[in-house]
matplotlib code that plots the C-alpha trace (Angstrom):
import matplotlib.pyplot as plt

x = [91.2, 94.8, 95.9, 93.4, 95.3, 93.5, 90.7, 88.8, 89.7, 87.8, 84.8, 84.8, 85.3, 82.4, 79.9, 80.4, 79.8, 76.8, 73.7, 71.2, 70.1, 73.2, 75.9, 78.9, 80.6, 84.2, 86.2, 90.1, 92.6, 93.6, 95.6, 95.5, 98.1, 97.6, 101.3, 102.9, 103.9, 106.0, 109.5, 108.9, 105.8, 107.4, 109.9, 109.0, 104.6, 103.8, 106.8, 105.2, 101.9, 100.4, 99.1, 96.9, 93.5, 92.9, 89.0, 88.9, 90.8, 88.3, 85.3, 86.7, 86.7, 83.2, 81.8, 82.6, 80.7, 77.2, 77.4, 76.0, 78.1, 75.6, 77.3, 81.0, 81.6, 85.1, 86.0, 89.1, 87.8, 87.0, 90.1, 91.9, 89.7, 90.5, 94.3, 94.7, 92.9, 94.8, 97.9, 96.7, 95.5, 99.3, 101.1, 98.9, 99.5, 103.4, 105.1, 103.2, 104.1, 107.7, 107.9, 106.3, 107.3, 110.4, 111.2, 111.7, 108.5, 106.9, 108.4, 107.7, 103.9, 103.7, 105.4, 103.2, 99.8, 100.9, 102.0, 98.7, 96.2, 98.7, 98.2, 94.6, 94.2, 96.2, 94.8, 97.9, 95.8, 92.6, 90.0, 86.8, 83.9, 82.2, 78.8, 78.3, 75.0, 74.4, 71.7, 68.0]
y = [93.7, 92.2, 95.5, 97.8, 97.6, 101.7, 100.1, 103.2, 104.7, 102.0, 102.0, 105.7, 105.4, 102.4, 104.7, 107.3, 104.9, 102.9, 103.7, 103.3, 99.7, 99.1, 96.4, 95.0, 91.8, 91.4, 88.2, 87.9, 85.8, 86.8, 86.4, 87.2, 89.7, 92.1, 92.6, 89.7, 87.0, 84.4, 85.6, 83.8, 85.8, 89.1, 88.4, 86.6, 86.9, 90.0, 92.7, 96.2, 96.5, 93.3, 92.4, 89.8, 90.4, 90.7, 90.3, 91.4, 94.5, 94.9, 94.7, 97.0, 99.8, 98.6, 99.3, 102.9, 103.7, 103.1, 100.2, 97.4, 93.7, 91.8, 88.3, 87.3, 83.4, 81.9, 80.9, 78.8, 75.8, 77.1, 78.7, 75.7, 73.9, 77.3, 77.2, 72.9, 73.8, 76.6, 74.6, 71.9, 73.9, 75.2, 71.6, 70.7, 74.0, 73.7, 72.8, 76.2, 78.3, 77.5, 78.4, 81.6, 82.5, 80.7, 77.5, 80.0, 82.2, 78.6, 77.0, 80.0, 80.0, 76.1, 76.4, 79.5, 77.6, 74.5, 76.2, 78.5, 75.3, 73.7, 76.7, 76.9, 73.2, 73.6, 76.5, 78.3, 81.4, 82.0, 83.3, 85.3, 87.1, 89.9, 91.3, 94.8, 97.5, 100.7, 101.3, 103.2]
z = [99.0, 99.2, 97.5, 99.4, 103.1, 104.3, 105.2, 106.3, 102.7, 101.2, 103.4, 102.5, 99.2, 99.1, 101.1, 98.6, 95.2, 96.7, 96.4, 99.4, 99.7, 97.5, 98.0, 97.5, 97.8, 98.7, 98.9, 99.7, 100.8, 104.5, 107.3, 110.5, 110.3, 107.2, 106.3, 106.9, 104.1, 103.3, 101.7, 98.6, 97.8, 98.7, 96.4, 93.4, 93.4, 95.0, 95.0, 96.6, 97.5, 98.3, 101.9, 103.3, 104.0, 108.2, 108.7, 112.4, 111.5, 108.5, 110.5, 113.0, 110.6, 109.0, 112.6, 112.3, 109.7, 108.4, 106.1, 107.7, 107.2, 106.0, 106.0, 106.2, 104.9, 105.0, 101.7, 102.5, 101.0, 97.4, 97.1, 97.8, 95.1, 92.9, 93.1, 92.7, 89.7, 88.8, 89.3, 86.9, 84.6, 84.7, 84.7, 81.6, 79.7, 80.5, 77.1, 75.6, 78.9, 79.0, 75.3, 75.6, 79.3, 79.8, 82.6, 85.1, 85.4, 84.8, 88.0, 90.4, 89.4, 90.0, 93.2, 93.9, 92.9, 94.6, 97.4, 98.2, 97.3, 100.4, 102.7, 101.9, 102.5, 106.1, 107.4, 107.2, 104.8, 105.1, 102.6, 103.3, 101.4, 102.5, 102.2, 102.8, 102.6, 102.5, 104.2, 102.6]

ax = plt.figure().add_subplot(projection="3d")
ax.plot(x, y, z, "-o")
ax.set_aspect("equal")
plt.show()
C-alpha cells in the first residue's frame, strides 16, 4: 500500500478483482500523513513513489464504496520485531554483503533497518493490516 497512495483507484480496482464474499488483506507501514517522510528515506530508501500509509484517509475512501472493512489491527509491534530481525540478519550476513554490494549500500540498509525497528518501537511510524469484503 506504501506505493498505492489513489486510494479510490485501488478500492476500485479491488471491487472489480473480488469476487462476492471475497477478501483481501492489506498491511502497511503508515503515518498519519501519507506523503511525508524522513529526508534520509526520500533520498537514499525510497526515491519516487513511496508514501506512508494514512489509515483514516484509507477508510475514508473504503466508506464510499461497498466493500465492507472487516477488521483493521495495528501492526506496530510486529514490524518492529520484523525489522530488529531484519537488521540482524543484515549485521550477521555483513562480510558477504559488503563483498557483493559494497560498504556503502551496506551502511544505508543498517541505518535504514535500525532506524525503522526505532520508529516502530517509539511510535514515531505506525503499521496497520487491513481486512476488507466484498460483499455476496
Amino acid at each position: 500500500m506504501e506505493h498505492l497512495p489513489d486510494y479510490p483507484a485501488v478500492l476500485r480496482q479491488l471491487q472489480r478483482l473480488l469476487r462476492a464474499g471475497g477478501r483481501v488483506y492489506l498491511d502497511a507501514s503508515a503515518s498519519r500523513e501519507k506523503y511525508v517522510k524522513p529526508t534520509f528515506m526520500s533520498r537514499y530508501i525510497f526515491p519516487g513513489d513511496h508514501s506512508f500509509f494514512c489509515l483514516h484517509d484509507f477508510l475514508a475512501a473504503a466508506a464510499k464504496t461497498p466493500l465492507e472493512v472487516l477488521a483493521v489491527y495495528n501492526d506496530r509491534h510486529s514490524y518492529f520485531l520484523t525489522c530488529r530481525a531484519w537488521a540482524q540478519n543484515l549485521e550477521a550476513a555483513r562480510g558477504r554483503i559488503v563483498q557483493r554490494w559494497g560498504e556503502a549500500l551496506y551502511r544505508r540498509f543498517r541505518l535504514y533497518l535500525w532506524g525503522s525497528a526505532f520508529a516502530f518501537r517509539n511510535r514515531d511510524v505506525e503499521a496497520y493490516r487491513v481486512v476488507l469484503e466484498k460483499p455476496q
